[in-house]
N, C-alpha and C positions, 0 to 999 in steps of 0.2 A: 504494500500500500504506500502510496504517496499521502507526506504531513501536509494536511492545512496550514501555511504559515498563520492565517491570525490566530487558529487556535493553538499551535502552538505559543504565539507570543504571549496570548492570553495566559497560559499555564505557566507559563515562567516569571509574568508580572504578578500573579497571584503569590507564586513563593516565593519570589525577592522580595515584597512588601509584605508579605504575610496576611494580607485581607482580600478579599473581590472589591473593597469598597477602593482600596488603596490603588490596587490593580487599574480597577475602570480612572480616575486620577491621572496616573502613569499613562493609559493609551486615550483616554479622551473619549470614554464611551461611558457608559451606564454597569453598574454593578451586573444588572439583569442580563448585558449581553455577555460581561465577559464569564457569568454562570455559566450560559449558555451554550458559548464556544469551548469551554469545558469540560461541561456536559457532552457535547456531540463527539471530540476528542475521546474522551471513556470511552464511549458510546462504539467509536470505532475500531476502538482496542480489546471491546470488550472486556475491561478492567477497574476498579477504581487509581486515580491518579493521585486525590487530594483527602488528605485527612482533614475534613472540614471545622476545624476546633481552631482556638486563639492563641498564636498564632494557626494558618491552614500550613502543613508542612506535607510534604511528598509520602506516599502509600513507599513499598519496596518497588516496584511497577514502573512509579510515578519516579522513585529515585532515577532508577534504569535509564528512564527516559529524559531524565533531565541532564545527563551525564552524556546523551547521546544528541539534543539538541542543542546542549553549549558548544560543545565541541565544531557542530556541523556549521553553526554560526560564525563561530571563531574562524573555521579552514575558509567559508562562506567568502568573509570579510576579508580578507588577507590575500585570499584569492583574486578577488577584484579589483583590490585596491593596485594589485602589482600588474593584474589582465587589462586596466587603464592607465594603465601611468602615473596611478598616484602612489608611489612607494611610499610617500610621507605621510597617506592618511591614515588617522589613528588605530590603533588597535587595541579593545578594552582585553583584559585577562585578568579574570578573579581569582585570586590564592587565597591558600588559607599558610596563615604563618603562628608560630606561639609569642607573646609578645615579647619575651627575650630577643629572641631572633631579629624583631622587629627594631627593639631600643637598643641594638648594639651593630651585629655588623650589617644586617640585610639591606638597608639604604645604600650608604658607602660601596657595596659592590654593586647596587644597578644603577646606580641613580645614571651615571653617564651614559651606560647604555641605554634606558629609557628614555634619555635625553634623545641621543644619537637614533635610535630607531621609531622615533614618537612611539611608545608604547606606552598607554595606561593601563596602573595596577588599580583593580577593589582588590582591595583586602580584608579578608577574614581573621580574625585575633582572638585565639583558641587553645588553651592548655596545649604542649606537642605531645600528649598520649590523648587526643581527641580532632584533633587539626585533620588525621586521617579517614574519619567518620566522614567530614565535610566534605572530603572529596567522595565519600560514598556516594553520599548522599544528591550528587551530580553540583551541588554548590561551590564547586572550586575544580579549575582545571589541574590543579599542581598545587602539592603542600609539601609543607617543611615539618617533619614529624618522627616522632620516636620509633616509629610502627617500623621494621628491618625487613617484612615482607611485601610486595606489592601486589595490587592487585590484577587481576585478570585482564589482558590488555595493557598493563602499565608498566613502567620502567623503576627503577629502583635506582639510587647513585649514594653514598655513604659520604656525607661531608664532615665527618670531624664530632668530634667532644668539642660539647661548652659547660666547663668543669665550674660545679655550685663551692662556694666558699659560707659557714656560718659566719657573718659578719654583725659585731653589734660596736657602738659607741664608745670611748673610752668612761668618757662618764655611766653610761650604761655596764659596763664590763666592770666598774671598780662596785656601783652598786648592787649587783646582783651577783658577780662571779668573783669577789676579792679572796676568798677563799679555794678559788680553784671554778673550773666546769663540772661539776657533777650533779647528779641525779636530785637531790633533795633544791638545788639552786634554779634545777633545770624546769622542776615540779611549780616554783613558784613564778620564775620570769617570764615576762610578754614575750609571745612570739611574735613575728610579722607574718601575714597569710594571703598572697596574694587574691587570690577567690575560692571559690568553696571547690571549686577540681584542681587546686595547688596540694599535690602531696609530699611536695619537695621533703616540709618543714615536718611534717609526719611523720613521713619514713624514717626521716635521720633521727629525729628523738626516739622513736619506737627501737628501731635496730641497735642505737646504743647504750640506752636507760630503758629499752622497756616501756616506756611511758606513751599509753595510746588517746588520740582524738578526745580531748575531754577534760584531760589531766593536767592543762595548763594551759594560764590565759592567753589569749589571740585577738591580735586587731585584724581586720580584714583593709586594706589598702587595694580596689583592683584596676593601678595604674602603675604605670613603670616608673613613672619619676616621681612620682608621689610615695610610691612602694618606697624606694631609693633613699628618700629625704625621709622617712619615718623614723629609719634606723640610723640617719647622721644626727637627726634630733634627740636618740633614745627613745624612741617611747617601744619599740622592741629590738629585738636582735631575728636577725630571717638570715636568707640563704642569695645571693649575690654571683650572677654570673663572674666567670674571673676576669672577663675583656669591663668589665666596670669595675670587679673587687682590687684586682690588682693597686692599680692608680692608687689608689683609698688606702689600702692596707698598705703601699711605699710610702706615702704621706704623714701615714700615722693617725686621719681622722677616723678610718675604723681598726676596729681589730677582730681576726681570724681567731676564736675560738675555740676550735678545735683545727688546728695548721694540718693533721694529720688525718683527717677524715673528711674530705671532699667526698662530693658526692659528683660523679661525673653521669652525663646523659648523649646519649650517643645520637646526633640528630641524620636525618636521609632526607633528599629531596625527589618526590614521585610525583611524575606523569604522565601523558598517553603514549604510547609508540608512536602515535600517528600522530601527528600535530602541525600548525601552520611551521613556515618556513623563520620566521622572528620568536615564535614559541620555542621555536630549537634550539635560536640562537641563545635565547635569554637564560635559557636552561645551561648549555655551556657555559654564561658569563656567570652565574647562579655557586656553579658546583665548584668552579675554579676558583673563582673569588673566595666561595667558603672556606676550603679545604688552606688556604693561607690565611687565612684568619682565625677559622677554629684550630683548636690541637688535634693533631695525630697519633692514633694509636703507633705504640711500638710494634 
């Protein structure tokens, strides 16, 4: 069968905005049609597409196929632009990245190439043991994520550790840890928590006192430079990529807690096999740029 474009467009403005009302908005039509053309889409698939709840989110069906109309869109677009002569017209490409990745090296290696090949990023900013869902879920062509397997159709590339440091204040350090880091200190001091899927600050407390989700106080911060500034202010101690702890910890405004227990997270960047021709590229600039800038396994 050949797609309807509007109804496919229709089904895409519904879950990128997450309503029919937001949807109809987006293309400039009425709630009622873009039900409609929805509707008829299902209808021709014989499936459901949309879980109609607040947000409306993709069925498994509906994921499939949304995974299968960005894509077609993206080669669509890319195709033409170069089948005309216009190499320099835009090219959108939505990632899903974790916001580490984001607030340290991920800019710094595209930004020239985005420059250089007009490419615009959406970005998705998603815990990286969840980044990989998103591209399930057909909402991101390409993510940066903890996940080491790829999926069906996709490509796998291993860019590097970005090694976690426990960093807290000196003033924080002197009143909560002046007796050492240990378990009864660790039971009472704030933690920092970036959101409620950050298990960085978990795991480490758990694996090395024991001490589980519960057992000691937590701010939640869920931004990177606010996260950042919490812990220069004191008000807890968290875990600190090393391309930002480093700086901090030579300075002397934080201090590494535990120097001998990092916790390292292994990140990979995955995408389609098939992809436009600036998709490729960007992915080469992507993986190369990373792997200098993250650490490498010995």
């Amino acid at each position: 069968m050949q797609f309807d474009h509007r109804q496919a467009e229709a089904l895409l403005a519904v879950v990128d905005s997450g309503s029919f009302e937001q949807a109809a908005l987006a293309l400039h039509l009425t709630p009622s049609a873009i039900s409609q053309r929805v509707r008829q889409l299902e209808t021709a698939l014989g499936t459901p597409l949309l879980v109609r709840s607040r947000p409306c989110r993709a069925t498994l069906a509906g994921q499939q196929l949304l995974q299968y109309l960005r894509r077609a869109r993206l080669l669509e677009q890319d195709f033409l632009a170069g089948f005309s002569g216009e190499a320099s017209a835009p090219l959108a490409v939505p990632l899903a990245v974790n916001a580490d990745t984001l607030s340290t090296w991920l800019l710094p290696a595209l930004s020239e190439f985005l420059i250089t090949e007009n490419v615009l990023i959406s970005l998705i900013v998603d815990d990286q043991d969840h980044t990989y869902s998103l591209m399930q879920e057909g909402q991101a062509l390409a993510c940066v994520s903890a996940e080491p397997h790829p999926m069906q159709g996709c490509v796998v590339h291993q860019l590097g550790i970005l090694r976690y440091r426990m960093l807290a204040s000196p003033a924080f350090y002197q009143r909560w840890f002046a007796h050492g880091y240990e378990r009864e200190a660790a039971r009472l001091a704030p933690v920092m928590v970036f959101n409620r899927k950050d298990a960085l600050q978990s795991n480490f407390l758990l694996q090395l006192f024991g001490l589980r989700p519960g057992a000691y106080p937590e701010h939640h911060v869920p931004a990177s430079e606010p996260y950042l500034q919490s812990i220069l202010l004191g008000l807890g101690y968290g875990m600190v990529p090393h391309l930002q702890a480093d700086p901090l910890i030579g300075s002397g405004e934080l201090i590494d807690v535990a120097p001998q227990k990092p916790t390292d997270v292994m990140l990979y960047w995955h995408h389609w096999k098939v992809q436009p021709p600036r998709l490729e590229r960007l992915s080469r600039r992507l993986v190369d740029s990373a792997r200098q800038r993250l650490l490498q396994p010995d």
